[in-house]
C-alpha positions as CSV (number, residue, x, y, z in Angstrom):
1,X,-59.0,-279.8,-19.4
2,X,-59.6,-277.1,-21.6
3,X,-62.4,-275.1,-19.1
4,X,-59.4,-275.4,-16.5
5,X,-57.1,-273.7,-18.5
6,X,-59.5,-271.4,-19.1
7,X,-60.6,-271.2,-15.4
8,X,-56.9,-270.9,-14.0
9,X,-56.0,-267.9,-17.0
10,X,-59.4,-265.6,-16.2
11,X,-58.6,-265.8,-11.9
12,X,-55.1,-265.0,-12.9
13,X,-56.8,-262.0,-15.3
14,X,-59.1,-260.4,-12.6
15,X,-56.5,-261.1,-9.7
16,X,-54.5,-258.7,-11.7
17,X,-57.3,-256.0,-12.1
18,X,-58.1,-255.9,-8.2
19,X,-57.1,-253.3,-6.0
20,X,-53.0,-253.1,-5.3
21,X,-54.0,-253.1,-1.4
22,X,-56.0,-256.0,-0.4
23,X,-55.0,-255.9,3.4
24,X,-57.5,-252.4,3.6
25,X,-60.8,-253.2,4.1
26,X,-63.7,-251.0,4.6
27,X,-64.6,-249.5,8.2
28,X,-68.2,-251.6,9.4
29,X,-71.3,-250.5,10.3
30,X,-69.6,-249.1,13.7
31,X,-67.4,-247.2,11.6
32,X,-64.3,-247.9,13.4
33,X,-61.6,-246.7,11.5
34,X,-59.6,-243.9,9.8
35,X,-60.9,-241.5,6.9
36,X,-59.1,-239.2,5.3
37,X,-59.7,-235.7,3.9
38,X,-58.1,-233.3,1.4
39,X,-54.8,-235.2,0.6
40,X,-53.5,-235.0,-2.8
41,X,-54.3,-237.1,-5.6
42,X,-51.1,-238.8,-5.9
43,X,-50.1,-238.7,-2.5
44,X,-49.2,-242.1,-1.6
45,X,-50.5,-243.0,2.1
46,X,-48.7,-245.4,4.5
47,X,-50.4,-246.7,8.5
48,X,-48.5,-248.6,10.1
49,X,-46.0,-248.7,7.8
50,X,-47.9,-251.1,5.3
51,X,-48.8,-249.2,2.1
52,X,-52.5,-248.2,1.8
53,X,-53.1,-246.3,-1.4
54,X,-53.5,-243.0,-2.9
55,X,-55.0,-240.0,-2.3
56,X,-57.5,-240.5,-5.1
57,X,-58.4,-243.9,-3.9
58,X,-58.5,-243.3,-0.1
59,X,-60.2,-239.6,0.1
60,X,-63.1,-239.6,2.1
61,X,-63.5,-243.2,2.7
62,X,-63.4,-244.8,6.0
63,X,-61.1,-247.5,6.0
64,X,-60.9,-250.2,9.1
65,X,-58.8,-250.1,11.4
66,X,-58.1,-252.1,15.0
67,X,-58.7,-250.4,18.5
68,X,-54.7,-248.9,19.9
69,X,-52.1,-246.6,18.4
70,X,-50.9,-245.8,14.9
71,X,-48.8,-244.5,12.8
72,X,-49.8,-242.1,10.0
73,X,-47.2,-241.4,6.6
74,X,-48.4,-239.2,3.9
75,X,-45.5,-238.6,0.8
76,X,-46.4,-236.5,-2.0
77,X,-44.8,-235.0,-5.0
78,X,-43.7,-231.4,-4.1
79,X,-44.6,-231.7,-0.1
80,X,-42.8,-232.3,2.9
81,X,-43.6,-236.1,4.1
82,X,-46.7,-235.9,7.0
83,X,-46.0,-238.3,9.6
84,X,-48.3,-238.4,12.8
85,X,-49.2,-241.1,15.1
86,X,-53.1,-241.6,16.9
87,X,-54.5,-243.9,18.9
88,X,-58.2,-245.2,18.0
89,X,-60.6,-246.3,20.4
90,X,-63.2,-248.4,19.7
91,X,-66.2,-247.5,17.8
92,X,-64.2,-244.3,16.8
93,X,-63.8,-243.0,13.5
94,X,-61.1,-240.7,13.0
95,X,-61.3,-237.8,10.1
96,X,-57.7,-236.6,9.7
97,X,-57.1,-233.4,7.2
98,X,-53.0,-234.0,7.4
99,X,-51.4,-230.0,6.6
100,X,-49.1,-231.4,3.7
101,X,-46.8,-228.6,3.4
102,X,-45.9,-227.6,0.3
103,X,-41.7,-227.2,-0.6
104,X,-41.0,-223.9,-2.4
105,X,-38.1,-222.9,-4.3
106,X,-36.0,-220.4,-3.0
């Protein structure tokens, strides 16, 4: 009993440490997919209007994604949101570079 205890408290443990976004996977061999470029760190980034991560943990990696059309949110601190929408064909891999525009003070 006491190596299922054990068992049942160490899942729970590492279940904890993996990533906050499960549902994105990496884009396959054929590379199908969306990758971004040059979005701020702490940017948070948002497809189809499920929550994929920050800027630190998406930039520059090609992330899977099905054949039709998307939708694109980027907020980050001290930028106007980005919103755009794309449609992926297949075998495609997209390289967006979203112009975050940055909100001055008047």
């Amino acid at each position: 009993m006491n190596f299922f205890i054990r068992f049942v408290f160490f899942s729970c443990v590492l279940g904890l440490f993996a990533t906050s976004c499960s549902h994105v996977t990496f884009a396959p061999k054929s590379r199908q997919g969306l990758m971004l470029l040059a979005i701020p760190p702490t940017a948070q980034v948002y497809v189809d209007h499920k929550y994929w991560g920050t800027g630190i943990e998406l930039e520059r990696i090609p992330r899977l994604l099905p054949t039709g059309r998307h939708e694109l949110l980027i907020v980050a601190p001290n930028h106007y949101p980005y919103y755009s929408t794309f449609t992926l064909k297949a075998h495609e891999l997209l390289r967006r570079k979203p112009g975050l525009v940055r909100i001055t003070e008047n």
